[in-house]
C-alpha positions, 0 to 999 in steps of 0.5 A: 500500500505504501507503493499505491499511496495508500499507507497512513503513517502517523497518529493525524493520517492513521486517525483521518483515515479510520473516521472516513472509513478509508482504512482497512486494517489498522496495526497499532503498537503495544508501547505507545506512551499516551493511552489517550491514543490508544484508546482513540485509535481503539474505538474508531475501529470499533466504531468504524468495523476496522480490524485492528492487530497490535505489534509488540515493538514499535521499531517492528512496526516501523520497519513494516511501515517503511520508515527505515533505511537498510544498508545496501 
């Protein structure tokens, strides 16, 4: 989805695009620091019908967004 333009990444994209309903899967990670989020980014899924995986570390989830650089 990131090549489709398709990937929000972010609290602000992720939580725009769970309202319009645009997304179809929302990964969150376990080690978010501000339970507010959490719990926001929880009930819009709920709400919305989303489904939702929770990943133990957000540098895994990162990864898996494409927010990092390997060496070639």
């Amino acid at each position: 989805s990131l090549y489709h333009d398709g990937l929000a990444r972010g609290l602000h994209e992720a939580v725009k695009a769970l309202d319009r309903t645009d997304a179809q899967l929302c990964v969150i990670s376990d080690t978010i620091d501000v339970p507010a989020y959490e719990k926001l980014v929880t009930a819009l899924c709920k709400e919305h019908k989303i489904h939702s995986i929770k990943v133990a570390n957000s540098k895994t989830l990162g990864e898996w967004a494409g927010l990092c650089k390997y060496n070639s």
